[in-house]
C-alpha positions in Angstrom: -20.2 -57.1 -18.1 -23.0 -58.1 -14.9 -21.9 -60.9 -12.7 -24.4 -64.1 -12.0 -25.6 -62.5 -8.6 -27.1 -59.6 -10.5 -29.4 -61.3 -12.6 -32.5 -60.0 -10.6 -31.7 -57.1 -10.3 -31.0 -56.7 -14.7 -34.4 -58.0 -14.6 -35.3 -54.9 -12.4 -33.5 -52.5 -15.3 -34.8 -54.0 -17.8 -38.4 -53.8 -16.9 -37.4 -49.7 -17.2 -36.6 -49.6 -20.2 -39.9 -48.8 -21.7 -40.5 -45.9 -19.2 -36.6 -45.0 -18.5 -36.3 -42.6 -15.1 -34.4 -39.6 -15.7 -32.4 -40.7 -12.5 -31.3 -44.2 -11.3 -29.4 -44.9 -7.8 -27.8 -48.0 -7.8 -26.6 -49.1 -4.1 -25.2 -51.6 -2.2 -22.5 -52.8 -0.8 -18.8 -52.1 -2.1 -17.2 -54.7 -3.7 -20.3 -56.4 -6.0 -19.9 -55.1 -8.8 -22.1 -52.3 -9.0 -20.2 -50.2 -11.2 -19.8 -53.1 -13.7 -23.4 -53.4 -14.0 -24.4 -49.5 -14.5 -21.9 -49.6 -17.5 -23.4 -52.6 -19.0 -27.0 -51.0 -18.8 -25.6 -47.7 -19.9 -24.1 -49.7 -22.4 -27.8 -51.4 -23.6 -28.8 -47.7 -23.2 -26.6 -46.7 -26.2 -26.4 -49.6 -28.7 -27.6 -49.3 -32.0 -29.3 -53.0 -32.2 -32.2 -53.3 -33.3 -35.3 -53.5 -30.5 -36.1 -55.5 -28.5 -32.8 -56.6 -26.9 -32.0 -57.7 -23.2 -28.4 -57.4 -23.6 -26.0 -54.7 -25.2 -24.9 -56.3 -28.9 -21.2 -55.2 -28.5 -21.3 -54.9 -32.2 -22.4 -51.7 -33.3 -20.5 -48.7 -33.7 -22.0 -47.5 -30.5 -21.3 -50.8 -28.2 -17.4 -50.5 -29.9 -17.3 -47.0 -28.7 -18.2 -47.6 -25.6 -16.2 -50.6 -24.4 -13.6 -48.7 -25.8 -14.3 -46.0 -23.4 -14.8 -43.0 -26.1 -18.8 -42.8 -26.7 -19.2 -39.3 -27.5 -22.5 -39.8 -25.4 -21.7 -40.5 -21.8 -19.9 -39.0 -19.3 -18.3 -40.6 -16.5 -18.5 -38.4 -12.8 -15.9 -39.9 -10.8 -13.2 -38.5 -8.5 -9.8 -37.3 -10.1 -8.2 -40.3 -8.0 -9.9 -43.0 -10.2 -10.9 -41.2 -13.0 -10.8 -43.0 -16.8 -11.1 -39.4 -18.8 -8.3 -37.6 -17.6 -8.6 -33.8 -18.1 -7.1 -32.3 -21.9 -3.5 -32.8 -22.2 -1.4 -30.2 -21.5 0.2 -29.7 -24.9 -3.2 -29.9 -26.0 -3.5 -26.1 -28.4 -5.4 -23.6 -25.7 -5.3 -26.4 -22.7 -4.6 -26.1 -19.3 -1.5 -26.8 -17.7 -1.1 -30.1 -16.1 -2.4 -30.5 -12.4 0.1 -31.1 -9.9 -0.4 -32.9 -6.4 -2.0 -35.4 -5.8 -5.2 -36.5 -7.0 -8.9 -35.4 -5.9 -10.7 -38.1 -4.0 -13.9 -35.7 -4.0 -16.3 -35.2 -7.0 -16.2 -31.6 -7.2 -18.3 -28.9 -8.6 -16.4 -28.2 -11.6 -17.0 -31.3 -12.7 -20.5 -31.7 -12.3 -21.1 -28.2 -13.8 -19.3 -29.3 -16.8 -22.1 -32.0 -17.4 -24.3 -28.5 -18.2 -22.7 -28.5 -21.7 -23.1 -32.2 -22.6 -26.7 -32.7 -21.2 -27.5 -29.6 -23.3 -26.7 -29.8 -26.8 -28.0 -33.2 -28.8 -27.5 -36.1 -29.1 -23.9 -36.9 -31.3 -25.6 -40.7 -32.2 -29.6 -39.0 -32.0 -30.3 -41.3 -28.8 -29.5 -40.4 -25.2 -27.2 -38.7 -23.6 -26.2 -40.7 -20.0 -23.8 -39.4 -17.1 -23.0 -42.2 -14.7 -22.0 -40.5 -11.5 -19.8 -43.0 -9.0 -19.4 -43.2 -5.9 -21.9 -40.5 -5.4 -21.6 -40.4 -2.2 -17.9 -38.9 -2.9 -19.6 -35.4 -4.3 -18.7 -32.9 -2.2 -22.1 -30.5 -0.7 -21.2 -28.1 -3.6 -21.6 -31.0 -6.3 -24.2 -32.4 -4.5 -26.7 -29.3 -5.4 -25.1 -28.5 -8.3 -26.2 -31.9 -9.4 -29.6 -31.6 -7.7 -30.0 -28.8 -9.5 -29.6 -30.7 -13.1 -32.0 -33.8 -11.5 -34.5 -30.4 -10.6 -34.5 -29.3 -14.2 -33.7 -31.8 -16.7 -32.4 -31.8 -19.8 -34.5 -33.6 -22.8 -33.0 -37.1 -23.6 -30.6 -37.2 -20.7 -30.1 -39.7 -18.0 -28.1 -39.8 -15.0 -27.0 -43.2 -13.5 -25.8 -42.7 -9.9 -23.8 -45.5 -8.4 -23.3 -45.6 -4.6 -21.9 -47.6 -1.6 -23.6 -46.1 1.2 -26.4 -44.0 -0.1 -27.1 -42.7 3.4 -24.4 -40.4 2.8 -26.5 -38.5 -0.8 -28.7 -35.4 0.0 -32.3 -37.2 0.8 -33.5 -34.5 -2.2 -31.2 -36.4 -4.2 -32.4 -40.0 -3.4 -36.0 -38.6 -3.9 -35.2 -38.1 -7.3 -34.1 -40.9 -8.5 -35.6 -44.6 -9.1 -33.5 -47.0 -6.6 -32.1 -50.5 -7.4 -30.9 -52.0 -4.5 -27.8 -55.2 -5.4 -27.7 -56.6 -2.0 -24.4 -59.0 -1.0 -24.9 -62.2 -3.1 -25.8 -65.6 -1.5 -22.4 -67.2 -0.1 -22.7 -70.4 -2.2 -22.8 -68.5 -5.7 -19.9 -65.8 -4.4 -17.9 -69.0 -3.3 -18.6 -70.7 -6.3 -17.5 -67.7 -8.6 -13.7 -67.5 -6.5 -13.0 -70.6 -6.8 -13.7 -70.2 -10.9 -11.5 -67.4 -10.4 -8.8 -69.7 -9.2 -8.7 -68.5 -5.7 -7.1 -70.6 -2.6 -9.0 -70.3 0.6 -12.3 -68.8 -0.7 -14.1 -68.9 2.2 -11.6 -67.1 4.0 -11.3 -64.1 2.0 -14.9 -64.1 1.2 -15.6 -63.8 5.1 -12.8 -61.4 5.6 -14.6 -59.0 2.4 -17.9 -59.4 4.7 -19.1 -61.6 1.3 -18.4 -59.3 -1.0 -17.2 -61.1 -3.9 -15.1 -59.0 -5.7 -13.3 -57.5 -2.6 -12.2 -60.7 -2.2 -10.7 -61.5 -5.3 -8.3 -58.4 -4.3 -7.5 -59.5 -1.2 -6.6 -63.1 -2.5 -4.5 -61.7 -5.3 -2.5 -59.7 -3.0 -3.8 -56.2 -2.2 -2.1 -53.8 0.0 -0.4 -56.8 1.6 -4.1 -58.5 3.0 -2.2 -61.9 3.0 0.3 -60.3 5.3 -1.4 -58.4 7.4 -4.1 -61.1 8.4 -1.1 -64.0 8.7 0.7 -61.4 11.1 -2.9 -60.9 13.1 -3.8 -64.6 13.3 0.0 -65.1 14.3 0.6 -62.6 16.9 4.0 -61.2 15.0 4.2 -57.8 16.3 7.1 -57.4 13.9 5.0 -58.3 11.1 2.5 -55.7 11.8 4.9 -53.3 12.3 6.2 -53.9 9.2 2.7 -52.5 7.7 3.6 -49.2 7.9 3.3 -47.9 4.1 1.2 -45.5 2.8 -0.2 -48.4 1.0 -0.9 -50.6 3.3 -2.2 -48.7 6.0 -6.0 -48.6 4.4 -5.8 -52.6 4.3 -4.4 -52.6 8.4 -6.5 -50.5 9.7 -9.7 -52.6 8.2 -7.9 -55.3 9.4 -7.4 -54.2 12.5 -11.4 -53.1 12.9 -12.4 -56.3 12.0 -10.1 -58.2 13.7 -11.4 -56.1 16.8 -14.9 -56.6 15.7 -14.6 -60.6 15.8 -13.1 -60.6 19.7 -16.1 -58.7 20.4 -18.4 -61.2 18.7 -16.4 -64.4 20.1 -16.2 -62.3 23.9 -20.5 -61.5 23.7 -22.0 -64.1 21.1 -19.1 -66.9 20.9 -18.9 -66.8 17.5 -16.8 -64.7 14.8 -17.6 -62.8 11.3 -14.1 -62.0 9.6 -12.3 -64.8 9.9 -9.3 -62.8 11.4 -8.2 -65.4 13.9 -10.0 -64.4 17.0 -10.0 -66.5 20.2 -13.0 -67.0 22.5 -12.6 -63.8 25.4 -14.3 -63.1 28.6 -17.7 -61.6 27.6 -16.1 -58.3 29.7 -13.4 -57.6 27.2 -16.2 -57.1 24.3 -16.9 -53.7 25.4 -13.5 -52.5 24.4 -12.6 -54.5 21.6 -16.1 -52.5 20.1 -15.0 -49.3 21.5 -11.7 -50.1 19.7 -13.4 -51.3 16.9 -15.2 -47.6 16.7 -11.8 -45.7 16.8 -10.8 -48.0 14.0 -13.7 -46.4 11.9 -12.7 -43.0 12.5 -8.7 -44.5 11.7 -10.3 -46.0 8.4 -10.9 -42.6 7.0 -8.1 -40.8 7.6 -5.8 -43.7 6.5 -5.3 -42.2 3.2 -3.7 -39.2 4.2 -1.7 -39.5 7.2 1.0 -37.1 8.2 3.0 -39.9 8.8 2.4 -43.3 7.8 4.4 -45.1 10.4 3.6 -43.3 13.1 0.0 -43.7 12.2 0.3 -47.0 12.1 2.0 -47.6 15.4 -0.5 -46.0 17.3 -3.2 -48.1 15.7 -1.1 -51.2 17.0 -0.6 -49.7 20.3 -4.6 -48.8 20.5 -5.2 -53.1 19.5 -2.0 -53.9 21.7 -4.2 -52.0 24.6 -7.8 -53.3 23.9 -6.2 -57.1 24.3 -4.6 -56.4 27.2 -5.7 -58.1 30.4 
């Protein structure tokens, strides 16, 4: 599956096919549907079609494997937390007993060492072997040069896709190594146009809310984390609302909300207009200042929102921080 917006840049993978990079970085911004077009070009990588072809057949044994997630031929990289190829069962004859705890939101070394095997040994179908590695930027320094080390000295016939929000964040002897494609955010009449096909209310509120990223939106219309709620309660003023926003589940989606929310006072305050659509009114250009400095606090909040010590006190001091910034 690739989305309308991507057609330039399927052009751009396409053009590769004949001289295919051992390494591709994919990158852009989250919520566009870069993963879904790295499987579909993994996908063209691995079908059994006849050549030329400028689209996966999605009849072949190999395409059927594939959408079906069990291609003996590619491996997906990806932290435990979102993971489609859970590790052996554990009643599985000689396996390891079930993990317990909760799940790994880094792409560790273990895993990236285990790609050794695969990339090794042939083909099982006599064509490539790929390993799409997403979000890279999630490896941990340990994967990081175990993986550099594999992009250093490649195997014959393999391929690594690397997918990645912020690509900043990758070793720079990573990036070196590998052929970029850039998917910038698509333009906001053809992201508009594609919500409202998807049946979503108030498209242009979500898409500026998602920064225009498409498919962000469509899980903030459809409910995520409470986005609905969170922004009503912002635009509203109901501190009981917000307060309210305290699960584990919902802190992720309140303390973007609150950033940007802080992020469009300090626009309205120092250019008089706003980017997020979170309600903002027009402030005195000296209040901008803190709503930014709040705004940079929120960062830091953003990443430690998914494992707080305690979700409701976490949240009430990111309220109390917003409840401070706005004061006069």
């Amino acid at each position: 599956m690739k989305y309308p917006w991507h057609d330039s840049a399927w052009e751009a993978l396409l053009r590769k096919l004949d001289r295919l990079p051992q390494a591709l970085l994919l990158y852009g911004p989250e919520g566009i549907g870069k993963l879904a077009l790295a499987e579909h070009f993994v996908q063209l990588l691995l079908c059994e079609a006849p050549a030329p072809r400028s689209e996966p057949c999605g009849a072949c044994h190999a395409c059927r494997w594939f959408l079906a997630g069990h291609h003996p031929d590619v491996r997906f990289v990806e932290p435990e937390a979102i993971a489609r190829q859970p590790a052996a069962a554990a009643d599985e004859e000689g396996g390891a007993a079930p993990k317990t705890g909760k799940a790994s939101t880094e792409i560790k070394i273990d895993q990236v060492r285990e790609l050794a095997d695969f990339l090794n040994v042939g083909s099982h179908r006599g064509a490539r072997r790929v390993a799409l590695v997403q979000p890279a930027e999630d490896m941990n320094l340990h994967a990081a040069n175990a993986l550099l080390k594999s992009l250093e000295e490649p195997a014959p016939g393999a391929a690594f896709v690397l997918v990645s929000h912020r690509p900043a964040r990758l070793l720079p002897t990573i990036r070196s190594r590998c052929v970029a494609v850039p998917l910038p955010l698509p333009r906001r009449d053809a992201a508009r146009d594609w919500l409202a096909a998807q049946g979503v209310k108030e498209s242009e509120r979500w898409l500026a809310f998602a920064g225009g990223a498409p498919l962000r939106a469509l899980d903030y219309a459809q409910g995520e984390a409470g986005a609905a709620r969170v922004l009503d309660a912002l635009a509203s003023g109901d501190a009981d609302a917000l307060r309210a926003c305290g699960d584990r589940e919902e802190l992720e989606v309140l303390a973007e909300a609150l950033q940007k929310a802080a992020l469009d006072r300090a626009f309205a305050a120092l250019a008089g207009r706003t980017k997020y659509a979170t309600g903002a009114k027009p402030a005195g250009a000296a209040r901008g200042g803190r709503w930014l400095a709040f705004a940079r606090e929120m960062g830091r909040h953003r990443a430690l929102a998914r494992h707080p010590l305690n979700p409701r006190l976490f949240a009430a001091e990111m309220l109390a921080g917003f409840a401070a910034a706005g004061r006069e």
